[in-house]
C-alpha positions in Angstrom: 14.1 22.2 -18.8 12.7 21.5 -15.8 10.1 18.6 -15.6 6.6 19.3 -15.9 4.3 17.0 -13.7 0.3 16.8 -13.9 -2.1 14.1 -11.4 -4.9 12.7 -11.9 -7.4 10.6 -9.4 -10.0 8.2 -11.1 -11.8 4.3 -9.8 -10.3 1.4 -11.4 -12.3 -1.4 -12.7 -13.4 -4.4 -10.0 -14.5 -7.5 -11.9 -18.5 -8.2 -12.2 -18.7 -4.2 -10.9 -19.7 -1.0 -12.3 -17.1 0.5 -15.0 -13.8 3.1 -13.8 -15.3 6.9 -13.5 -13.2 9.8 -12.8 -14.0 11.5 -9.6 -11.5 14.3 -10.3 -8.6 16.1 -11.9 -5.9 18.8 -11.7 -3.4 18.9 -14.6 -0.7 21.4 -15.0 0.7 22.5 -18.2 3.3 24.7 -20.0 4.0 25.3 -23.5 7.2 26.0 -25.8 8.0 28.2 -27.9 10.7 27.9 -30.6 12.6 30.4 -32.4 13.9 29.3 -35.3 17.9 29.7 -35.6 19.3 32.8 -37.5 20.0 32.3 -41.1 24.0 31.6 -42.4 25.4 32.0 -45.2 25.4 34.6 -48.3 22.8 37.0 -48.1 20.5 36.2 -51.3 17.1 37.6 -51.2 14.8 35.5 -49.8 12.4 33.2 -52.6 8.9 32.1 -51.6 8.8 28.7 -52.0 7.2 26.9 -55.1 3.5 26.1 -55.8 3.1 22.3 -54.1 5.9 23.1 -51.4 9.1 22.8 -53.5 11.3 25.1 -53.4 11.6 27.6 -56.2 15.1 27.9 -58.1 17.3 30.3 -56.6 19.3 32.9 -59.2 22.5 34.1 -58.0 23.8 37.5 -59.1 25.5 35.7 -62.0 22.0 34.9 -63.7 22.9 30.7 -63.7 19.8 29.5 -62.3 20.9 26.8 -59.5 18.7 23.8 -58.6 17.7 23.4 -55.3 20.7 22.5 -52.5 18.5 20.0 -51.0 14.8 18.4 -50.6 12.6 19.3 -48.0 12.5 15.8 -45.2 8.9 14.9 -43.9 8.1 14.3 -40.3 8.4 10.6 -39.3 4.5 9.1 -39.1 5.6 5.7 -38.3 3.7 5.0 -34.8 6.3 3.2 -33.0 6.2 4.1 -29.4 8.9 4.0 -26.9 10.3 0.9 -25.2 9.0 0.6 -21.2 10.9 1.8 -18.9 13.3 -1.2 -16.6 14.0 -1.4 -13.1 11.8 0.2 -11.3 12.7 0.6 -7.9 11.7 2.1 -4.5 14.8 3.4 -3.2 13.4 5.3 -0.1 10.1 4.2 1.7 8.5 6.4 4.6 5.6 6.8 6.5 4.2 9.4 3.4 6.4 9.2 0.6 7.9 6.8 -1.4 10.6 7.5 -3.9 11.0 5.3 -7.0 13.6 5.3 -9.9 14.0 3.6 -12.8 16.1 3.2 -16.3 15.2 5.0 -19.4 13.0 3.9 -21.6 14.3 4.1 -25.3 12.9 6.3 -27.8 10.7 4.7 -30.7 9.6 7.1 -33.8 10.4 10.1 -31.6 12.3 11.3 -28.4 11.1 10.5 -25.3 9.7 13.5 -23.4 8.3 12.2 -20.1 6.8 9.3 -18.1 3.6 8.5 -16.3 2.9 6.6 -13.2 0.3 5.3 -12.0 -0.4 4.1 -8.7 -3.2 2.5 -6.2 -3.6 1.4 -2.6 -4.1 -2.0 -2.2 -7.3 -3.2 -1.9 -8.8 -0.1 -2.8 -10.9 1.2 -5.9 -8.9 4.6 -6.4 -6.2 4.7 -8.7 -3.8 7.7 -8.8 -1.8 9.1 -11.5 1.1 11.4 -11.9 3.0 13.0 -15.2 6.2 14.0 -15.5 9.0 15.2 -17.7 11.6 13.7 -18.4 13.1 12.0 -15.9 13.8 8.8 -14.4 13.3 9.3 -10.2 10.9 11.1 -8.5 9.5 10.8 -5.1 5.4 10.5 -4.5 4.1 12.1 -1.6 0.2 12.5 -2.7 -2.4 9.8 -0.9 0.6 8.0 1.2 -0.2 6.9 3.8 1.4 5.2 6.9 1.2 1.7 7.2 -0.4 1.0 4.3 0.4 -0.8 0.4 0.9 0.9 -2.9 1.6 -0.7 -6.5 3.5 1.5 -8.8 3.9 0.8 -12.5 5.7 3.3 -15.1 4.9 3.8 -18.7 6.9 6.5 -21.2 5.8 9.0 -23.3 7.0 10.6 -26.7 6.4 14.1 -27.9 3.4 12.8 -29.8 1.9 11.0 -27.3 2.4 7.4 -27.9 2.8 5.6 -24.7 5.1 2.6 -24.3 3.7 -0.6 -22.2 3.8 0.0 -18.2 6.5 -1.2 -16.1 5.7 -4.7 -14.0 3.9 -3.3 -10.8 6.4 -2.8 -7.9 4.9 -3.0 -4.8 5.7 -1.8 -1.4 3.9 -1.0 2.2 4.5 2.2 4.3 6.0 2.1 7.5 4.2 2.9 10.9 6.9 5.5 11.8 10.1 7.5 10.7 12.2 8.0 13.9 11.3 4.7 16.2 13.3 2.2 16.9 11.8 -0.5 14.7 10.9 0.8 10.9 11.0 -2.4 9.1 8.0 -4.4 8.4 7.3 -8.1 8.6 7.8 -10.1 5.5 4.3 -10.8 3.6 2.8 -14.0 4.5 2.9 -16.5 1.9 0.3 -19.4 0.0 -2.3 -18.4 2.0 -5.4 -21.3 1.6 -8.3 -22.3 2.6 -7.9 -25.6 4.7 -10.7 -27.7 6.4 -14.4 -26.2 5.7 -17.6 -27.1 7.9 -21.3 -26.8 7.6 -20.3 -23.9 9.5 -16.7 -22.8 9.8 -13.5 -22.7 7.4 -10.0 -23.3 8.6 -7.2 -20.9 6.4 -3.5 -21.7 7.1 -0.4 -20.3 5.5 3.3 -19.8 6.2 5.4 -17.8 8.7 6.9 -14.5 7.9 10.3 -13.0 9.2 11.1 -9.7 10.4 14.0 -7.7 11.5 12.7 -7.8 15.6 10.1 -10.3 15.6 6.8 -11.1 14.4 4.0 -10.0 17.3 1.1 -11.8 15.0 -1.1 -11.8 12.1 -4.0 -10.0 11.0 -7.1 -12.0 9.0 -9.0 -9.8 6.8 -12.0 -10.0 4.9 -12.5 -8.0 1.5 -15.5 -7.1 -0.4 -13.5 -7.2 -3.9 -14.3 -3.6 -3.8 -13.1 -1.0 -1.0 -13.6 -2.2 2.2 -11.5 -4.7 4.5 -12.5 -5.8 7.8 -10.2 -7.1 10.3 -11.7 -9.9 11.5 -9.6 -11.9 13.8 -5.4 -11.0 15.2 -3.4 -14.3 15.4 -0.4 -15.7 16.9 0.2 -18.6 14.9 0.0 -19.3 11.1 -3.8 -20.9 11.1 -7.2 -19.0 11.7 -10.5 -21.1 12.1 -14.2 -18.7 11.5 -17.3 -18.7 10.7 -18.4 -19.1 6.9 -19.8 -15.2 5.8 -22.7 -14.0 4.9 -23.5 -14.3 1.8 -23.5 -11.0 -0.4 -24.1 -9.4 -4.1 -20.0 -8.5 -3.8 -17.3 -11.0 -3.1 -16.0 -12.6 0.0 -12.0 -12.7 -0.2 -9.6 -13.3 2.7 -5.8 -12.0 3.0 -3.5 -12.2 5.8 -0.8 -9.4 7.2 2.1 -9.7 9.7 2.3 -7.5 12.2 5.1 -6.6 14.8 5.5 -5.0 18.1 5.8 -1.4 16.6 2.9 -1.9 14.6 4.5 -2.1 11.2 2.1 -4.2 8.9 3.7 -6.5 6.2 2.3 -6.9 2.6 -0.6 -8.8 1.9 -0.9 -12.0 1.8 -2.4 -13.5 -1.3 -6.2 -13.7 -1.1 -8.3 -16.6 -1.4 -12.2 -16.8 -1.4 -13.9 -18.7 1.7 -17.6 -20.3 1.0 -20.4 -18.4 2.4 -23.6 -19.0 3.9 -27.1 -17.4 3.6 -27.6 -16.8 7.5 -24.6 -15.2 9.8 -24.1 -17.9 12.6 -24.8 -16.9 15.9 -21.6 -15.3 17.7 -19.8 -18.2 19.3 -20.1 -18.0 23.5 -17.0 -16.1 25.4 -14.2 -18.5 26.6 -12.3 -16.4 28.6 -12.5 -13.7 31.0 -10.1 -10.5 31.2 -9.1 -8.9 34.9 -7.5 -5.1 34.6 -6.1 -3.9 37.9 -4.3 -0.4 38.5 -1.7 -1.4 40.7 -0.2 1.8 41.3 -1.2 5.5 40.2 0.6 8.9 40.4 0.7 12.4 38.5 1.7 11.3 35.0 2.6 7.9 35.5 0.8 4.4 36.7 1.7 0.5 36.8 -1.1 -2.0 35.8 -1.6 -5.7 35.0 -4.0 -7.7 33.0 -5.1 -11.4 34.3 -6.6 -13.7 31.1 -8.3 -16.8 32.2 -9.2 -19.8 29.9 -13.0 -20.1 30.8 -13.3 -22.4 27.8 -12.5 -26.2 28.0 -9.5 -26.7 25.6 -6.5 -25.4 26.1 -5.4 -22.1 24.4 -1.9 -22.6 22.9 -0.5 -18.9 22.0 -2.2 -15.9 22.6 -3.2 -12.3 21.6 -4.4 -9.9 24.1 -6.0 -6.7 22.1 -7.5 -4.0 23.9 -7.9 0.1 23.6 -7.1 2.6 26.2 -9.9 5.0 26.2 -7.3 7.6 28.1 -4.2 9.0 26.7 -2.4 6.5 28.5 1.6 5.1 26.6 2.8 2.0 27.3 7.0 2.3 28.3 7.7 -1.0 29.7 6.3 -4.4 29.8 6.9 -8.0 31.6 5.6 -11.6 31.2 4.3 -10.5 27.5 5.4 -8.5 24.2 3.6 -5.9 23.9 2.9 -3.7 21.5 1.0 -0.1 21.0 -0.4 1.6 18.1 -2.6 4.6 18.8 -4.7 3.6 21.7 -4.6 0.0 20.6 -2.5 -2.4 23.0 -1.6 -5.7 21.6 0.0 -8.4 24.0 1.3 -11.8 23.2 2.4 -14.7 25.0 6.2 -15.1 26.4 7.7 -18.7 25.5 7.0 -20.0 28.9 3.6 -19.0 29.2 2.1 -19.9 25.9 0.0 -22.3 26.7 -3.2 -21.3 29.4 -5.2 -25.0 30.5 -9.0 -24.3 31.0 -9.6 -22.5 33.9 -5.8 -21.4 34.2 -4.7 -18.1 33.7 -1.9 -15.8 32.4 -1.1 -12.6 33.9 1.2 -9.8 32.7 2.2 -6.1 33.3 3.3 -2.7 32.4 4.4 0.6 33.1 3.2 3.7 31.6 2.4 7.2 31.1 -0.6 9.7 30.9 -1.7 13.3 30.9 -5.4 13.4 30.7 -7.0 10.2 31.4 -5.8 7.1 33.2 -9.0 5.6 32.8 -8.6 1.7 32.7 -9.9 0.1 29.1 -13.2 -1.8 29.1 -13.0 -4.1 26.5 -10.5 -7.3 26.0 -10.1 -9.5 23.2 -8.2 -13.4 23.2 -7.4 -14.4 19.8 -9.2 -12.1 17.8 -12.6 -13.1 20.4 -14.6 -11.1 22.3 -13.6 -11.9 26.4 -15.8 -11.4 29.8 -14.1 -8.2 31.8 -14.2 -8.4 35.8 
């Protein structure tokens, strides 16, 4: 028979916070009927059984009254569910689907008839859900997502209803796209901690992931321990020094992801919580300023470079330029940076022999693009995850 699936879509529990409530349902259902198997044998007339369930003696055309051939078996009650399920894998990852399999789980009291999964984006309240029959693959394309991380987890189910223990939660992240040329994402940060801490500012540090191309940078998040993350600063390196936050009724956790040129985001980083403070310090003053000059225009295509000048008085050792293109405008080629596109969001980082920029030196770099619509040049740069001066 083919298998039967149902989903569900409910909030899972955040600790200190309001309790799980389901915010809605859809469940599909069949039903079976059996026909119980033709009789065999000689053709006696049928007996009704005895008073208390027994059956009655049966006379055979002889007249010898004959016992009865055998004792009627009760149902198993013993409530032993099945075992979980084992090795539970994700055998194809896409932009919106993610196929997982794993090995049977064996059968307790009763045969196994299906399995449930459950699953959740990460950092997220919603948890998802998803019956099916039995079988041990099945591929998930409900609430996923590109470039973002789901935990699965896989429990069985016998005809009665007992439920075995989930499955250890497998864990993977989406990518960015099917068809480009890069489709792998970074390797997830690791021991991410919380370093130095001022009056004022905290200092988190962690170590270097790997990927398939290269990594472009890393993003620092902040969560509320509820729903919501906010990027709050892009990276080069492996440390990022902020301001303490606000202080607030939720939490205040902080996770890292790699990122690479094609935008593919890695898992998350562990999280780790930062101190806060009860007034937001004051944003800290621009040290750099951000030149954007068209060099050359015509009917779908154009050439520009950006200029990034240190107006601060340290040096800046790495660097991320971020900026959006408020045209349709498509990167196609690039010199004196890596760059990167995502949408209309243009990421740039430093070459090896232009890494470092002295106060009041400069970086410049360039590109070559397309556009259809718009060619319109973007207003607003960012060095490092900070706000920069344009002109």
């Amino acid at each position: 028979m083919a298998a039967v699936s149902s989903s569900s879509l409910l909030r899972r529990l955040r600790p200190g916070l309001p309790a799980a409530v389901v915010v809605s349902t859809a469940v599909l259902g069949t039903a079976l009927t059996a026909v119980p198997p033709a009789g065999a044998g000689a053709a006696y007339p049928a007996v009704a059984p005895a008073p208390g369930g027994a059956a009655a003696p049966v006379a055979d055309p002889t007249g010898t009254v004959s016992p009865p051939t055998s004792t009627p078996s009760t149902p198993s009650t013993t409530p032993f569910p099945p075992s979980p399920p084992t090795n539970l894998t994700a055998t194809q990852v896409r932009t919106t689907s993610v196929t997982l399999t794993w090995t049977a789980a064996t059968r307790g009291c009763c045969p196994v008839v299906g399995y449930d999964i459950t699953y959740y984006q990460a950092f997220d309240d919603v948890i998802y859900s998803l019956s099916l029959g039995d079988v041990t693959t099945t591929t998930i394309t409900n609430y996923i997502q590109p470039g973002r991380q789901y935990s699965f987890r896989v429990s069985a189910r016998d005809g009665d209803g007992r439920r075995s223990a989930a499955t250890d939660a497998l864990t993977v992240v989406t990518p960015v796209t099917d068809t480009g040329p890069d489709t792998t994402p970074p390797s997830a940060p690791q021991n991410l901690t919380v370093g130095e801490v001022t009056g004022s500012t905290a200092t988190l540090s962690w170590a270097p992931s790997t990927d398939n191309v290269g990594v472009l940078g890393y993003n620092v998040y902040r969560f509320d321990g509820w729903f919501t993350s906010t990027l709050v600063a892009t990276v080069p390196g492996t440390t990022y020094t902020g301001p303490l936050p606000p202080s607030t009724p939720l939490r205040t956790l902080y996770y890292v992801r790699a990122r690479d040129a094609a935008g593919n985001v890695s898992i998350a980083s562990n999280t780790v919580t930062v101190p806060t403070t009860t007034t937001p310090p004051p944003p800290p003053p621009s040290t750099c300023r951000v030149t954007y000059r068209n060099q050359s225009e015509w009917a779908g295509g154009f050439v520009a470079t950006v200029t990034v000048q240190n107006t601060g008085t340290a040096a800046v050792d790495g660097w991320i330029v971020m900026f959006g293109f408020p045209g349709d405008q498509q990167i196609t080629n690039a010199w004196n940076a890596t760059v990167g596109q995502t949408g209309a969001t243009v990421t740039a980082r430093n070459v090896d022999w232009n890494r470092v920029i002295a106060p009041d030196g400069s970086a410049t770099f360039g590109f070559q693009g397309r556009w259809g619509a718009s060619d319109a040049p973007p207003t607003g740069f960012s060095l490092n995850g900070a706000p920069c001066t344009v002109g």
